[in-house]
py3Dmol code that shows the C-alpha trace and the ligand (Angstrom):
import py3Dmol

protein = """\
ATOM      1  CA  UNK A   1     126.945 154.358 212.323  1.00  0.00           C
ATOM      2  CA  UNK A   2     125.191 158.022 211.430  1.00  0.00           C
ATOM      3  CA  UNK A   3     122.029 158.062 212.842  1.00  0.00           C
ATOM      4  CA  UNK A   4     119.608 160.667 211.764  1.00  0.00           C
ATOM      5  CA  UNK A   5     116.028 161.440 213.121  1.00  0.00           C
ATOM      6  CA  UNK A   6     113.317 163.557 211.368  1.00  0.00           C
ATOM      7  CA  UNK A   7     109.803 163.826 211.543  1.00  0.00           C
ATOM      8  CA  UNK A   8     107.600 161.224 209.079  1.00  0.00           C
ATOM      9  CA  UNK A   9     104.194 160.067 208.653  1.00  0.00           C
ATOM     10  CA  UNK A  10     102.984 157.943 209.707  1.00  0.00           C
ATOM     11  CA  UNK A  11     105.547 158.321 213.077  1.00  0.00           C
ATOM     12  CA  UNK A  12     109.210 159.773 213.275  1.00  0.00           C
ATOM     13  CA  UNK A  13     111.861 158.087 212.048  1.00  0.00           C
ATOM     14  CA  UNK A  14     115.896 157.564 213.402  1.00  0.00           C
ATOM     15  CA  UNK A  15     117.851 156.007 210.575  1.00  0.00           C
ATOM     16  CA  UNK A  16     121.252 154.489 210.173  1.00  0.00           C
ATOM     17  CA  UNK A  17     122.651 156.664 206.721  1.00  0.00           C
ATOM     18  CA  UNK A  18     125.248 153.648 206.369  1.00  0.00           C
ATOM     19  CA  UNK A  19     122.626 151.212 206.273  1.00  0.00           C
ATOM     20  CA  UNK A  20     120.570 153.687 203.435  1.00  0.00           C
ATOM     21  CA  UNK A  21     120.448 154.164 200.162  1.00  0.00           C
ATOM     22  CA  UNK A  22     118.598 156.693 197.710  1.00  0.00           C
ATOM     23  CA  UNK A  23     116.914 155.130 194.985  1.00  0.00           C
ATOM     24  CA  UNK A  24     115.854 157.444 192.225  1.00  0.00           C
ATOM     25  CA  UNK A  25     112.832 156.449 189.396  1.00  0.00           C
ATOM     26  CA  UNK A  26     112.834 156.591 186.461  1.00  0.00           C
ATOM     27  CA  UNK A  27     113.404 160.567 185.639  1.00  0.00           C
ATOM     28  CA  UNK A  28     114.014 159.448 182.160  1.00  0.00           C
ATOM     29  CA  UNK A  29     113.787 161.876 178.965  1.00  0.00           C
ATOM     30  CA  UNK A  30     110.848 159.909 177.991  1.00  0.00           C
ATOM     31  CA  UNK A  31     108.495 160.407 180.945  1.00  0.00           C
ATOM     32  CA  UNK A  32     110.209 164.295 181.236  1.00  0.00           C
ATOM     33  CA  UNK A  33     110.036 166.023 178.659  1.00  0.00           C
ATOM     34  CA  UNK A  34     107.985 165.865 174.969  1.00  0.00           C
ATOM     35  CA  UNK A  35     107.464 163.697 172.728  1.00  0.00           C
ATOM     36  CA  UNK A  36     108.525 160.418 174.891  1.00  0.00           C
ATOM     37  CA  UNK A  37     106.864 157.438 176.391  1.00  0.00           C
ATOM     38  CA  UNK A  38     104.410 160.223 178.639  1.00  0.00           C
ATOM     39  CA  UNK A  39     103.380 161.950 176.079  1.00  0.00           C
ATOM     40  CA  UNK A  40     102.891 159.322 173.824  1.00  0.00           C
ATOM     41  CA  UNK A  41     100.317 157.502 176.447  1.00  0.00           C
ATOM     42  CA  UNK A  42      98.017 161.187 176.334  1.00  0.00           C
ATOM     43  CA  UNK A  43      99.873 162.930 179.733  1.00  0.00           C
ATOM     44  CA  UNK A  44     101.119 166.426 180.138  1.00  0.00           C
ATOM     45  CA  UNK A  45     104.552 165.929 180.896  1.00  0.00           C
ATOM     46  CA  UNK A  46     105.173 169.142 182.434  1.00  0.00           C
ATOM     47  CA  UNK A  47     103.529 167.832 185.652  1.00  0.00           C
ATOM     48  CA  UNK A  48     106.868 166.441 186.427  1.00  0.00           C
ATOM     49  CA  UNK A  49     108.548 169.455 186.776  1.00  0.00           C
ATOM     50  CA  UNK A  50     107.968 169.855 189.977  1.00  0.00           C
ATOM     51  CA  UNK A  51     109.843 166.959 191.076  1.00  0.00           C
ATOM     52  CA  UNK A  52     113.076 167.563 189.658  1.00  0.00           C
ATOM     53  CA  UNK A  53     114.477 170.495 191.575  1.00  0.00           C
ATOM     54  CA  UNK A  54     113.756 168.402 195.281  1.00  0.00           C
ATOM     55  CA  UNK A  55     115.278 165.405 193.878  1.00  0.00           C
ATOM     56  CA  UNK A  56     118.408 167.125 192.750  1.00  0.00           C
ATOM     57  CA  UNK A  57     118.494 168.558 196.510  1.00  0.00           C
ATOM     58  CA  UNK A  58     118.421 165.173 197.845  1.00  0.00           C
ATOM     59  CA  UNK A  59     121.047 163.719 195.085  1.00  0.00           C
ATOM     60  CA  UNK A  60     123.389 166.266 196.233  1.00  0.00           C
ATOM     61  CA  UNK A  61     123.483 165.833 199.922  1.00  0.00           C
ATOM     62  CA  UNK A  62     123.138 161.992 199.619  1.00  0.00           C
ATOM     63  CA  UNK A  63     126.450 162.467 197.433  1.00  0.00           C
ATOM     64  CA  UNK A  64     127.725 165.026 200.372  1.00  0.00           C
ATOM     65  CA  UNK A  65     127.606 162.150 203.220  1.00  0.00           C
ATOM     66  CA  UNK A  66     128.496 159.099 200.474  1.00  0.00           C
ATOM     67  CA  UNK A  67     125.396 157.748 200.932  1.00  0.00           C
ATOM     68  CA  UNK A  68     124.795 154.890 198.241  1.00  0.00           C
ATOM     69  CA  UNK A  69     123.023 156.432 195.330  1.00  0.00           C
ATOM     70  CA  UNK A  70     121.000 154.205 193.005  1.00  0.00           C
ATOM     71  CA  UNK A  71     119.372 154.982 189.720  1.00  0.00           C
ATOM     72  CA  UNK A  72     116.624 153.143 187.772  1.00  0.00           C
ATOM     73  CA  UNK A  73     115.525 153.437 184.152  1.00  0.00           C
ATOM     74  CA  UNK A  74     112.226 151.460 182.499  1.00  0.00           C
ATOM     75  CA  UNK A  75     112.856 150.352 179.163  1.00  0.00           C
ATOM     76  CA  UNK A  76     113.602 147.633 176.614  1.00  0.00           C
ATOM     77  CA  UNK A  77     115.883 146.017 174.614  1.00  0.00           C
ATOM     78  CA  UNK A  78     115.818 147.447 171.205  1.00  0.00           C
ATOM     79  CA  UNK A  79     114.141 144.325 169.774  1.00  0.00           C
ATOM     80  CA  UNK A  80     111.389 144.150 172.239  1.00  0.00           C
ATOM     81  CA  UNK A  81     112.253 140.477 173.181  1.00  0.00           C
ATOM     82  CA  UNK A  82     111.537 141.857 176.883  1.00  0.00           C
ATOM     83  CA  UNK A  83     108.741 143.575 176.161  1.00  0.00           C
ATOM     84  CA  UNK A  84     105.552 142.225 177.335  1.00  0.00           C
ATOM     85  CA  UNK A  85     103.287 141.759 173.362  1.00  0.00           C
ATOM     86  CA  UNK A  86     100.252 143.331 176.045  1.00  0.00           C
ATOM     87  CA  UNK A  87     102.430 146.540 177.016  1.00  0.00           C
ATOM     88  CA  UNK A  88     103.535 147.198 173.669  1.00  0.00           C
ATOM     89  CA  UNK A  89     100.431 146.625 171.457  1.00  0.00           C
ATOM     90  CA  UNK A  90      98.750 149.626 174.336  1.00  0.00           C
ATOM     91  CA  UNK A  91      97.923 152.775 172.390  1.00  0.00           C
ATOM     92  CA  UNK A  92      98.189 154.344 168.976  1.00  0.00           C
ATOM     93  CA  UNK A  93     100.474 152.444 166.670  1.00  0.00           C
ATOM     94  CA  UNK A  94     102.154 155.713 165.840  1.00  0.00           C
ATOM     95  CA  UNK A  95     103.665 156.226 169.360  1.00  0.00           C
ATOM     96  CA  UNK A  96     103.970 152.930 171.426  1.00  0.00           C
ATOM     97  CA  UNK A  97     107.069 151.446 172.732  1.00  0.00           C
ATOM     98  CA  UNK A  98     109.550 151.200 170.221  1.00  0.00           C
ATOM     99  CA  UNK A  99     108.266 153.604 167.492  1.00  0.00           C
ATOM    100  CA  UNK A 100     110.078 156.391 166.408  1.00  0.00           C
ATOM    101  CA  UNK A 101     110.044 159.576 168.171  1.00  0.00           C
ATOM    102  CA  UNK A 102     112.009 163.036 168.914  1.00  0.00           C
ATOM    103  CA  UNK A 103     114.286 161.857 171.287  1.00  0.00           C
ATOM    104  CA  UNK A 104     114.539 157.930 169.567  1.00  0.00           C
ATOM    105  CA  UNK A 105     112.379 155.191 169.741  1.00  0.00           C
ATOM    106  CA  UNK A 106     110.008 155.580 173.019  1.00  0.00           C
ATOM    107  CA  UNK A 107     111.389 153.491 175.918  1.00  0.00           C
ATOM    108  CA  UNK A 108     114.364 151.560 174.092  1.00  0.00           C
ATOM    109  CA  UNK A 109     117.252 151.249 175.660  1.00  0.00           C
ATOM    110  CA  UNK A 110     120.347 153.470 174.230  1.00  0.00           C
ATOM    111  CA  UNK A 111     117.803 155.603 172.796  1.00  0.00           C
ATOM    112  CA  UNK A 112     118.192 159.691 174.057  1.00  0.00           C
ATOM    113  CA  UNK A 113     114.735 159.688 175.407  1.00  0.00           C
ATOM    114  CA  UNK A 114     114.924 156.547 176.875  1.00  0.00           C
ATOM    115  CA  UNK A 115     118.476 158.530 179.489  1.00  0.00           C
ATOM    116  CA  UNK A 116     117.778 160.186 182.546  1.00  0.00           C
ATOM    117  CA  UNK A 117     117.232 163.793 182.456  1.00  0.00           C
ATOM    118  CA  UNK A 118     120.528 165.827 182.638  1.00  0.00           C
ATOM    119  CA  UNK A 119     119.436 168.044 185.593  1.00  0.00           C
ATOM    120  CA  UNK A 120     119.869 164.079 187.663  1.00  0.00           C
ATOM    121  CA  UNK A 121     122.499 162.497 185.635  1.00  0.00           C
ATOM    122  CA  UNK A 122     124.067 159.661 187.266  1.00  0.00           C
ATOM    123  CA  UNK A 123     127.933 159.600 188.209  1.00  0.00           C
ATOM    124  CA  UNK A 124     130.105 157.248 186.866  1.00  0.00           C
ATOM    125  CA  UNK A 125     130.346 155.551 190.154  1.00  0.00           C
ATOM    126  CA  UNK A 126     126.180 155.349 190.518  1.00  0.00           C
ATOM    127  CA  UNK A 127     124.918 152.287 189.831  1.00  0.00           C
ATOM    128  CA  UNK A 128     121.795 152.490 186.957  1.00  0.00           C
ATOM    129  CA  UNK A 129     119.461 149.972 186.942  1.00  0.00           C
ATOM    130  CA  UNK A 130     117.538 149.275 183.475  1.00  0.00           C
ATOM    131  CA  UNK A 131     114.234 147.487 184.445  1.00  0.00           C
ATOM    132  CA  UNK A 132     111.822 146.264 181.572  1.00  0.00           C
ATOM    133  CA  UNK A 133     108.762 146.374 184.222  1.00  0.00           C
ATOM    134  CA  UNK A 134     107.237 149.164 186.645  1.00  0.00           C
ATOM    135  CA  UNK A 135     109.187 147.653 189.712  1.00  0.00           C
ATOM    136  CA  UNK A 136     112.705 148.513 190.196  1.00  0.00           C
ATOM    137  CA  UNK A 137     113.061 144.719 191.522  1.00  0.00           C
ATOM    138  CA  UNK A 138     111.317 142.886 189.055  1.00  0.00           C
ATOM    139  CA  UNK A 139     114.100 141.255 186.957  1.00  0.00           C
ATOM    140  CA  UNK A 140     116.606 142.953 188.008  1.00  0.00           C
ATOM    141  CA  UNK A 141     119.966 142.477 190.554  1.00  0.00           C
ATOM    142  CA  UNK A 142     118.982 145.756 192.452  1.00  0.00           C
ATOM    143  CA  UNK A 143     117.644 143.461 195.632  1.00  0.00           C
ATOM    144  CA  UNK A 144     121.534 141.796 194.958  1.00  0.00           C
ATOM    145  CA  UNK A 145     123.284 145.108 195.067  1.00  0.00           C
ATOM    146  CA  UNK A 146     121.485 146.438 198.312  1.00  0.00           C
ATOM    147  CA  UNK A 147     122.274 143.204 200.216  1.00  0.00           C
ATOM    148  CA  UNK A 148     125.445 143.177 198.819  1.00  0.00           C
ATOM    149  CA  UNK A 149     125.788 146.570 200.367  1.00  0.00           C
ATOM    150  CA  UNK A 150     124.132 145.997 203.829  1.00  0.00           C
ATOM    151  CA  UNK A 151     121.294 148.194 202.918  1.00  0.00           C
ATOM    152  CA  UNK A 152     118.484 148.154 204.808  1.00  0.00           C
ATOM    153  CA  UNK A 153     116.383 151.357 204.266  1.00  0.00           C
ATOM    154  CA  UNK A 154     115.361 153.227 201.055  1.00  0.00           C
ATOM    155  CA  UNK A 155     114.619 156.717 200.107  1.00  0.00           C
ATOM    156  CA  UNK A 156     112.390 156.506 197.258  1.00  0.00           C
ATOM    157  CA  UNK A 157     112.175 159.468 194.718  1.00  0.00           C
ATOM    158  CA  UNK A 158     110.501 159.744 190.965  1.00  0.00           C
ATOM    159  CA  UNK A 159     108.321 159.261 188.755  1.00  0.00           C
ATOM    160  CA  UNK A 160     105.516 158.569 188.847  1.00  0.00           C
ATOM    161  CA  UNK A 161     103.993 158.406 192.529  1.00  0.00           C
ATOM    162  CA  UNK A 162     101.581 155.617 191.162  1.00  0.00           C
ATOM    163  CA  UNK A 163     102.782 153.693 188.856  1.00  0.00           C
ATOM    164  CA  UNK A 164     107.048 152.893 189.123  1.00  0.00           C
ATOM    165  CA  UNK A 165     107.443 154.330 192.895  1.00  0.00           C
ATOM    166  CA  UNK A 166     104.515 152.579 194.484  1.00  0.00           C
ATOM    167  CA  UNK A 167     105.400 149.322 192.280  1.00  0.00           C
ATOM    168  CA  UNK A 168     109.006 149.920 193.682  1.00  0.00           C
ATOM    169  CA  UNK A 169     107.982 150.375 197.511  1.00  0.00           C
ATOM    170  CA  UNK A 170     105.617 147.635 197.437  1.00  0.00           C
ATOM    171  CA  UNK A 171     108.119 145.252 195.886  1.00  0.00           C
ATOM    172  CA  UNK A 172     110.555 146.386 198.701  1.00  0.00           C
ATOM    173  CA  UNK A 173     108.443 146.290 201.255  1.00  0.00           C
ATOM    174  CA  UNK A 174     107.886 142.677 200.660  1.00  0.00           C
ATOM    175  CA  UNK A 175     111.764 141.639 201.011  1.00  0.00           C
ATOM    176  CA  UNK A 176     112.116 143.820 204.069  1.00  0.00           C
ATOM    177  CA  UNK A 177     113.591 147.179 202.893  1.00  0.00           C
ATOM    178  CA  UNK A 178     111.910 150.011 204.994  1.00  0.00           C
ATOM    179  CA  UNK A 179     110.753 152.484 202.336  1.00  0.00           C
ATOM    180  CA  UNK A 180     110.996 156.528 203.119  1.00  0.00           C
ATOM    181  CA  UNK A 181     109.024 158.158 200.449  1.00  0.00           C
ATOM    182  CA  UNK A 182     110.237 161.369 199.355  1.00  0.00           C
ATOM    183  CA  UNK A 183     106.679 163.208 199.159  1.00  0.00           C
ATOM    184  CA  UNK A 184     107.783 166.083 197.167  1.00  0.00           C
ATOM    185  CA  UNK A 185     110.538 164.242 195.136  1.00  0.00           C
ATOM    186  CA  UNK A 186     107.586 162.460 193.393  1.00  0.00           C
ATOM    187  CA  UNK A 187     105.364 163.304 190.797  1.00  0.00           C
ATOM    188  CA  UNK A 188     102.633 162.069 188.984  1.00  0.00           C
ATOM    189  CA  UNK A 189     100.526 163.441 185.462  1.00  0.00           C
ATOM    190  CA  UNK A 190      97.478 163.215 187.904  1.00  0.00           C
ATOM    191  CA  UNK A 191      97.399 165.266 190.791  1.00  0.00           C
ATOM    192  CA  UNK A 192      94.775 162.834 192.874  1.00  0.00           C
ATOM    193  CA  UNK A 193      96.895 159.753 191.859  1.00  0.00           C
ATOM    194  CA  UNK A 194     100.310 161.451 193.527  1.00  0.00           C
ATOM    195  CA  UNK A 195      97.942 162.386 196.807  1.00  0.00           C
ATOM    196  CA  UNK A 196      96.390 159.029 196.724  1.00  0.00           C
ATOM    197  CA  UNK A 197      99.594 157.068 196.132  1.00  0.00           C
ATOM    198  CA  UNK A 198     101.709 158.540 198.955  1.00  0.00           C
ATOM    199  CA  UNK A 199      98.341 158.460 201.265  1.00  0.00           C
ATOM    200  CA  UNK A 200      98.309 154.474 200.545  1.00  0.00           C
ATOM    201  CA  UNK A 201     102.000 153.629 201.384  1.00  0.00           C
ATOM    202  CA  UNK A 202     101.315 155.787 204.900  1.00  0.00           C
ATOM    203  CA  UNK A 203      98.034 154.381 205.821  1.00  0.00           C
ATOM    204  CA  UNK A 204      97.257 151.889 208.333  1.00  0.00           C
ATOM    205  CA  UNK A 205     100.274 152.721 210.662  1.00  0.00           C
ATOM    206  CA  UNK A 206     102.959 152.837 207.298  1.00  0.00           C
ATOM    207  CA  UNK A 207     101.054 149.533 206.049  1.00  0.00           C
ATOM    208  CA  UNK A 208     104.045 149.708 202.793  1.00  0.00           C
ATOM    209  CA  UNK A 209     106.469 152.783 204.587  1.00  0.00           C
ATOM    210  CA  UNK A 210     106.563 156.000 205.713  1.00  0.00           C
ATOM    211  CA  UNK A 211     106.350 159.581 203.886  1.00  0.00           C
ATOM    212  CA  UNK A 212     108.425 163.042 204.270  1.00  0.00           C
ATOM    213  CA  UNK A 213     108.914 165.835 202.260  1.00  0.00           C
ATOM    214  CA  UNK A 214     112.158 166.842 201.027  1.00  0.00           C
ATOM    215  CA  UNK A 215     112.901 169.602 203.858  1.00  0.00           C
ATOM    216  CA  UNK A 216     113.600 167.236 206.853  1.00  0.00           C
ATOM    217  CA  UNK A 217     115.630 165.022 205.527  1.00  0.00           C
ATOM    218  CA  UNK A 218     118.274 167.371 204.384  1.00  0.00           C
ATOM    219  CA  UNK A 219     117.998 169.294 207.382  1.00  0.00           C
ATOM    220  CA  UNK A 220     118.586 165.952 209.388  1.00  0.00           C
ATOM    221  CA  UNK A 221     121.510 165.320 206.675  1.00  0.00           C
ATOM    222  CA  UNK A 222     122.898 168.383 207.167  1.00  0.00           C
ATOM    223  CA  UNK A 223     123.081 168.305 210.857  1.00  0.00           C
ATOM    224  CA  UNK A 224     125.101 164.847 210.844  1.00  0.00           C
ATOM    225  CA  UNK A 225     127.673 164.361 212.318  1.00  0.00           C
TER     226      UNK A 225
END
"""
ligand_1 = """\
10
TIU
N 108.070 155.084 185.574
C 106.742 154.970 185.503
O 106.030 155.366 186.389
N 106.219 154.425 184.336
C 104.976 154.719 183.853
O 104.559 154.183 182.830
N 104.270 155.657 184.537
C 103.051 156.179 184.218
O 102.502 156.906 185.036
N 102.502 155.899 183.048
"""
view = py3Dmol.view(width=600, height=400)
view.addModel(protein, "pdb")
view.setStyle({"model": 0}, {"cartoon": {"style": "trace"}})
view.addModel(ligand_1, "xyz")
view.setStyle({"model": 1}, {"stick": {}})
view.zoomTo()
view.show()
């Protein structure tokens, strides 16, 4: 066992690093950068920036102390069978899912926009979960792999603090994972909606887990022994 303690809101937190995994959402190409899925749904993508230099932090001491490192993508198969008719007939014709774009067609799999940004790219050995809804467990084997794996505890980074992380959180919350939300390894296109979302998973005692920013965890990581 490697216990770390830090400092979390709602209340400190001791945690068992065996027992942990980080999960990282959906820093995909197509919510990143231009002329993806973001983009196409009217959001300034550069919002996101400021997320990706914190995660990469985290990603490389959770590789440092071999903690399990988990990856998720949202997208769909490239004919759509997965695709909810509702979530794909949303927008302008021009630049829904599975039109063409820059980077490929938006949010297909295999596509270059649909990937995960290089600054975050997975390892061979990192599992990467493709997930055709919002929630990372939502027909997917990720709950599988983290029982599998004795994994109790998640540290949640990505995109976006709203929609795919508090989808995520909630989900595990429900099937008793203990979410740590990564406050600054989040990001959202609207400023009040990344404030809002991390203030709703820490309200009401932690009602769906707790938050930190970046700083103590790695400080906690890199006092382990
Ligand atoms: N990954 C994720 O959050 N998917 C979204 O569609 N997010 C938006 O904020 N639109």
């Amino acid at each position: 066992m490697h216990s770390i303690k830090f400092p979390a809101e709602p209340a400190p937190l001791s945690v068992d690093v065996d027992k942990s995994a980080l999960i990282i959402i959906d820093m995909q190409r197509d919510f990143l950068e231009p002329g993806g899925f973001g983009e196409a749904l009217g959001n300034d993508v550069s919002r996101l920036q400021a997320a990706v230099a914190p995660c990469r932090a985290v990603l490389d001491a959770a590789r440092h102390v071999g903690m399990l490192v988990i990856h998720t993508r949202e997208g769909h198969r490239p004919d759509l069978t997965d695709a909810p008719p509702h979530k794909v007939e949303r927008g302008d014709p021009a630049t829904r899912i599975g039109a063409p774009g820059p980077m490929g067609r938006i949010l297909v799999r295999g596509e270059p926009g649909h990937d995960i940004i290089p600054e975050l790219y997975p390892l061979p050995s990192e599992p990467v979960i493709d997930k055709p809804g919002k929630g990372a467990f939502y027909q997917t084997d990720l709950e599988l792999m983290l029982k599998n794996r004795g994994i109790d505890t998640l540290f949640v980074a990505g995109v976006t603090t709203e929609v795919c992380v508090n989808t995520t959180v909630r989900e595990a919350n429900d099937r008793g994972f203990r979410c740590i939300v990564l406050s600054d390894c989040c990001a959202s296109y609207f400023p009040e909606f990344h404030q809002m979302g991390l203030a709703m998973i820490k309200a009401q005692g932690g009602i769906f887990g707790s938050v930190v920013g970046s700083g103590p965890l790695l400080s906690s990581l890199a006092g382990m022994s």
